[in-house]
C-alpha positions in Angstrom: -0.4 30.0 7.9 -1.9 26.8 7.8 0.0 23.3 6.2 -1.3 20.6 4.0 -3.3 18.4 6.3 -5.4 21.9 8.0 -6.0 22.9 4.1 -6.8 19.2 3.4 -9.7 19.3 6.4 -10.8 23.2 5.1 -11.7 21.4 1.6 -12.7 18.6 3.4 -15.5 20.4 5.5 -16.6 22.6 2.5 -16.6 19.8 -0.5 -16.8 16.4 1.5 -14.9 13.3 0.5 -13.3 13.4 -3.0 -15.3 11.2 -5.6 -12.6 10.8 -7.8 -10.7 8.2 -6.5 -11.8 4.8 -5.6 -11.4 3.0 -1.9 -9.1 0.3 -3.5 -5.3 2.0 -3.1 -4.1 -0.6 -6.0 -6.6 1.4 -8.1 -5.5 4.6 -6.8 -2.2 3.7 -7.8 -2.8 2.7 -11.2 -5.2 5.7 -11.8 -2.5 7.8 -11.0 0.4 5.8 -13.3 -2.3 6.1 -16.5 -3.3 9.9 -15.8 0.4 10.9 -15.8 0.7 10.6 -19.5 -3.3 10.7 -20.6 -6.8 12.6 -20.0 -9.0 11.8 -17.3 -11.6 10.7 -19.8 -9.1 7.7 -21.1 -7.9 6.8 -17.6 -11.9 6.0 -16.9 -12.2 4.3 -20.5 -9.2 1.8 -19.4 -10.9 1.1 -16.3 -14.1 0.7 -17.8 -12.3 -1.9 -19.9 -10.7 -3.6 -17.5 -13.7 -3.2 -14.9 -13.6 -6.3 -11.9 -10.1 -7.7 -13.4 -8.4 -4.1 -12.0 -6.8 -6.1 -9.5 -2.5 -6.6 -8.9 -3.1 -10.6 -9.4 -4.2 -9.6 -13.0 -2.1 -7.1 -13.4 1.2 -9.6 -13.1 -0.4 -12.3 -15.1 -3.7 -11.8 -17.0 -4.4 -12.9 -20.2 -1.6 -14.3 -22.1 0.4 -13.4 -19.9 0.8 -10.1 -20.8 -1.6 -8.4 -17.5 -2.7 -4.9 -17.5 -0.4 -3.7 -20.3 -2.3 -5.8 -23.0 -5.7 -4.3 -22.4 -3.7 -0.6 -21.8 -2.4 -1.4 -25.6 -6.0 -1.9 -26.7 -7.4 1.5 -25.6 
């Protein structure tokens, strides 16, 4: 029986690198915070909003103070 890392390689070999989720792990992370209680298709709409500023130094201060939840709140 094979465990999660061999499975991990088999889908590896057959489907290449998943496109999914970005290089940045603070992204990852906050992808995977918004998807919990959301679509997909939102999770990419915030993101789109938020584009360059997707970063953990905007996320604590951002604009009025208020970071990442304020543009969350607008989409």
């Amino acid at each position: 029986m094979l465990n999660a890392k061999e499975i991990y390689q088999v889908l590896l070999s057959a489907y290449g690198k998943p496109r999914w989720w970005s290089d940045d792990p603070f992204t990852v992370m906050f992808q995977s915070v918004l998807v919990q209680n959301t679509v997909w298709g939102s999770v990419e709409k915030t993101c789109a909003v938020i584009g360059d500023k997707l970063t953990p130094e905007y996320g604590l201060q951002g604009r009025y103070g208020r970071g990442i939840v304020a543009v969350e709140k607008v989409c």
